[in-house]
C-alpha positions as CSV (number, residue, x, y, z in Angstrom):
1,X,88.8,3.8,103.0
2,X,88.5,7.8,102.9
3,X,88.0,7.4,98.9
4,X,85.4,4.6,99.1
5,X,81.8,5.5,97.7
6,X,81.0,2.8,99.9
7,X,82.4,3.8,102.7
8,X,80.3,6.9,103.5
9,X,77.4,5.6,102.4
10,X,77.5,2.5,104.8
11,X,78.4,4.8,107.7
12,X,75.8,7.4,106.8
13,X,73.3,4.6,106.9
14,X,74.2,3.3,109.8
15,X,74.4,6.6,111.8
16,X,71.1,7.7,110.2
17,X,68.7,4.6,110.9
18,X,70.0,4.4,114.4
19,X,69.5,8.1,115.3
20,X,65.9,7.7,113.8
21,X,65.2,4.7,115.8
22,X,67.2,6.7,119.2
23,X,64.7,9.5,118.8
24,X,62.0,7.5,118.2
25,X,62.7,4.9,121.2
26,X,63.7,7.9,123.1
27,X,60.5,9.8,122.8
28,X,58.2,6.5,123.5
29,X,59.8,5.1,126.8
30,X,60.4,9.1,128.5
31,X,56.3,9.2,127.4
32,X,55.6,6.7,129.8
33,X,57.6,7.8,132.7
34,X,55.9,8.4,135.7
35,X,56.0,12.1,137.3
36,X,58.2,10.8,140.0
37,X,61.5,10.1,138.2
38,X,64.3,12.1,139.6
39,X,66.6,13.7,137.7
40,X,69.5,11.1,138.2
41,X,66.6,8.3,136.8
42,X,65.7,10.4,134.0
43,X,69.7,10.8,132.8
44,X,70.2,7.4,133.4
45,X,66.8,6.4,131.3
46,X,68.0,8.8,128.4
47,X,71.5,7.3,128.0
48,X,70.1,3.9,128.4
49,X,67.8,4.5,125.5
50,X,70.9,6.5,123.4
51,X,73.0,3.3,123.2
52,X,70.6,1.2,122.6
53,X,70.6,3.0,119.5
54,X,74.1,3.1,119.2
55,X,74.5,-0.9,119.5
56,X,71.4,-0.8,116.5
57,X,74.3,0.5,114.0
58,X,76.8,-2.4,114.8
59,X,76.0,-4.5,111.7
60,X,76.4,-2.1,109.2
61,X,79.5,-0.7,110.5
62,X,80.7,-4.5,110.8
63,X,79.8,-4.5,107.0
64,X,82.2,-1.9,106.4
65,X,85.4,-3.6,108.5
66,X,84.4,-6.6,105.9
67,X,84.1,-4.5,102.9
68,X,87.7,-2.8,104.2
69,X,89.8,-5.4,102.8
70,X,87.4,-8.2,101.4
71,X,87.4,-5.5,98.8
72,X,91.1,-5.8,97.9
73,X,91.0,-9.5,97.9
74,X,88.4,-9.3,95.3
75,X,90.2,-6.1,92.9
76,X,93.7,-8.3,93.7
77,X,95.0,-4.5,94.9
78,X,95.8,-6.1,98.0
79,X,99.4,-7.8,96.1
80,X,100.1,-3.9,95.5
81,X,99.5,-3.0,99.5
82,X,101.5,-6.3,100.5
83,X,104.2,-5.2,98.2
84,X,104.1,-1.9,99.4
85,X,104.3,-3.1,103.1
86,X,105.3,-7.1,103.0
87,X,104.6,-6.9,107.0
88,X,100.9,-8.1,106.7
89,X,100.5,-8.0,110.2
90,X,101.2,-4.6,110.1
91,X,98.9,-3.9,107.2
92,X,96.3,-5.5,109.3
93,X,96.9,-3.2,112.4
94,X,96.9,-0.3,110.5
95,X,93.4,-1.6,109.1
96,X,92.2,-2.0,112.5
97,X,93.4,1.4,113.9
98,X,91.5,3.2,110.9
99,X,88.3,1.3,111.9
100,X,88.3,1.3,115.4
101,X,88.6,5.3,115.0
102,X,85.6,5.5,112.3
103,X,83.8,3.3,114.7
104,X,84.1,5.4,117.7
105,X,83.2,8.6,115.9
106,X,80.3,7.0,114.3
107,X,79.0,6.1,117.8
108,X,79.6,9.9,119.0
109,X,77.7,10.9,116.1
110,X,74.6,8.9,117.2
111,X,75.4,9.6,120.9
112,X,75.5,12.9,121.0
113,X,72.6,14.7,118.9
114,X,70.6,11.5,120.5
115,X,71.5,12.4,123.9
116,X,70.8,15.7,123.0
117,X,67.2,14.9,121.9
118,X,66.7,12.9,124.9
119,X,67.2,15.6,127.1
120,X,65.1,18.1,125.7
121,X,61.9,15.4,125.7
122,X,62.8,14.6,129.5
123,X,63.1,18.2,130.0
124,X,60.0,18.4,132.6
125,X,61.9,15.8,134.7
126,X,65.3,18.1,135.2
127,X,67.2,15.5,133.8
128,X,71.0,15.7,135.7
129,X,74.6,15.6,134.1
130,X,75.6,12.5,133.2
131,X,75.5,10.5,136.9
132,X,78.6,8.1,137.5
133,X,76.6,5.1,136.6
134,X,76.2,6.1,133.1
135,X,80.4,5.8,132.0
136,X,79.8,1.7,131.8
137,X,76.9,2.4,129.5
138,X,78.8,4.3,127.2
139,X,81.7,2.3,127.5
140,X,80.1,-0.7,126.8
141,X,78.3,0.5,124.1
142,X,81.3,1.9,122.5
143,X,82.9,-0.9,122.7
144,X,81.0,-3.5,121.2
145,X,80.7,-0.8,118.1
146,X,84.3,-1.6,118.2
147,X,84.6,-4.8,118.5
148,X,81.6,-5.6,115.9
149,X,83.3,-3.8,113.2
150,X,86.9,-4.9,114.1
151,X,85.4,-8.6,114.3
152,X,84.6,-8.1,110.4
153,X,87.9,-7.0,109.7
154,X,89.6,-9.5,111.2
155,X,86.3,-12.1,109.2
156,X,87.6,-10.7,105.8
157,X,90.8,-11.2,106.4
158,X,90.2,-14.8,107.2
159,X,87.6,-15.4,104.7
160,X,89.1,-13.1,101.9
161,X,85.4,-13.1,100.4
162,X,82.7,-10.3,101.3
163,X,79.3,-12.3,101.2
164,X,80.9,-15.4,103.4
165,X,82.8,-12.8,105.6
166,X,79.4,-10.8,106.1
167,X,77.1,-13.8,106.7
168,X,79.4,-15.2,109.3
169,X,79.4,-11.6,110.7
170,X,75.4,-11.7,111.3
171,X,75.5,-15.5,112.1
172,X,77.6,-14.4,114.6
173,X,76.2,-11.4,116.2
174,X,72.1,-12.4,115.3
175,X,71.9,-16.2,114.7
176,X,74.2,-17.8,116.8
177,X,72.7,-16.5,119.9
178,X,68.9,-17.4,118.7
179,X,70.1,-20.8,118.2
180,X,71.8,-21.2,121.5
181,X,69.0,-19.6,123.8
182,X,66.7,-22.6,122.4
183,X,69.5,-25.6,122.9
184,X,69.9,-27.1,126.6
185,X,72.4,-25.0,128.7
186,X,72.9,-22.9,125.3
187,X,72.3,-19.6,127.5
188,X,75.7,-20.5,128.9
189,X,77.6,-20.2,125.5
190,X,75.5,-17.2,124.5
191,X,76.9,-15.3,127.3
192,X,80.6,-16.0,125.9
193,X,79.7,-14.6,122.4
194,X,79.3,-10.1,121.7
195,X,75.3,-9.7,122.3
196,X,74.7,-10.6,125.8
197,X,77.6,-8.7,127.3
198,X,76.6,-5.9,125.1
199,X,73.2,-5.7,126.1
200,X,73.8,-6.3,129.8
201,X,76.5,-3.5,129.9
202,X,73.2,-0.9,128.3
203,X,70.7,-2.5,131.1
204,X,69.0,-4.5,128.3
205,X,68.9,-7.6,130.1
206,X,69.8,-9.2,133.4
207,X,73.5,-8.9,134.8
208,X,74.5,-12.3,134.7
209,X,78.1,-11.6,134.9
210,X,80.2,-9.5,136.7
211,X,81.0,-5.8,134.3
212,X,84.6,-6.6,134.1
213,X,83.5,-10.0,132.8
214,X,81.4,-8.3,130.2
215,X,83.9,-6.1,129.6
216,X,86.6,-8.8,129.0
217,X,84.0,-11.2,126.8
218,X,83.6,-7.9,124.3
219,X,87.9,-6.8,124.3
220,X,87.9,-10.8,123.4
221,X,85.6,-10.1,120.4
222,X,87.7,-7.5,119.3
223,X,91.2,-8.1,119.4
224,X,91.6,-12.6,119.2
225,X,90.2,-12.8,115.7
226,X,92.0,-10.3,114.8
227,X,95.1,-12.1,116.4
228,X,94.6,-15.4,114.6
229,X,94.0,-13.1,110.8
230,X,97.3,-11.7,111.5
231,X,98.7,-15.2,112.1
232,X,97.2,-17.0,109.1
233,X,97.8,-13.8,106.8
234,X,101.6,-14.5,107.3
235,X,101.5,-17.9,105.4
């Protein structure tokens, strides 16, 4: 992963376009903030508006858990690694720990300087330290980071080719739920796949579930696909 060409540029994309879009989201919702935001409001506003951003890089960095090991199945180099390490399961895990870890520093990468940002545009509105209510955002949006590009590890793995593993990666996370929100009582199954709970977690949209639920629906995401590639992979 480390050697990969690909690899840096896909993350490098991914943090770049999202910090662009942080700053510039950033800078137009503290614009029209009334003079009477206190400084809890305004923290709370700024993080808000951070992982918004952050949740914006999911699909590229889902590209790259596809591109992980879709790319072996394509060279054949992944005979060598299974040779190397017959455990597949194992292989796998390893896999997932790598990308879990470049997933959560490319989400501190975008965090940070666009927190940072944040902060200085709402300086006139003494934004405080991060308040208590701001941990879930950042958990949640960490997470589904997480989960996206673990969820295209664990779609390579199944599919063992890049293009279907990718387009059932943004059928998941982008189609599926358009679809559903226009089918009767689709909103139901939408709130069972990533988006919603991801979105609810950031104060995107309405809470319709409890956090732990949200929580739960997004550790789902990550870790049962991944469950039944390490299954399959053993036949």
């Amino acid at each position: 992963m480390r050697t990969l060409r690909s690899t840096w540029w896909t993350m490098g994309i991914a943090v770049f376009v999202a910090l662009v879009l942080t700053a510039l989201g950033a800078g137009a919702v503290i614009s029209r903030w009334d003079p009477g935001h206190a400084p809890d409001q305004a923290a709370m506003g700024i993080v808000v508006a951070v992982y918004v951003g952050v949740i914006l890089a999911q699909l590229p960095l889902g590209m790259l858990g596809v591109m992980t090991i879709s790319g072996e199945h394509a060279s054949g180099m992944i005979d060598a690694t299974h040779v190397a390490t017959p455990a597949r399961s194992r292989v796998l895990l390893a896999k997932a720990v790598v990308l879990a870890g470049a997933a959560v520093v490319a989400s501190l990468l975008i965090a940070v300087p666009g927190y940072l940002y944040g902060r200085v545009v709402a300086a006139e509105f003494n934004p405080s330290a991060l308040p208590g209510e701001a941990w879930p955002v950042i958990a949640g949006g960490t997470l589904m980071i997480v989960a996206t590009t673990l969820l295209g590890l664990a779609l390579g793995a199944l599919l063992r080719n890049g293009a279907a593993a990718m387009a059932a990666l943004m059928a998941i996370i982008l189609l599926v739920p358009f679809v559903a929100r226009m089918l009767p009582g689709g909103e139901w199954g939408n709130y069972l796949l990533p988006t919603y709970p991801a979105l609810q977690l950031i104060g995107q949209v309405p809470a319709i579930m409890p956090g732990w639920v949200a929580f739960t629906v997004l550790g789902c995401w990550a870790v049962i696909p991944l469950g039944i590639a390490a299954l399959t992979g053993r036949r």
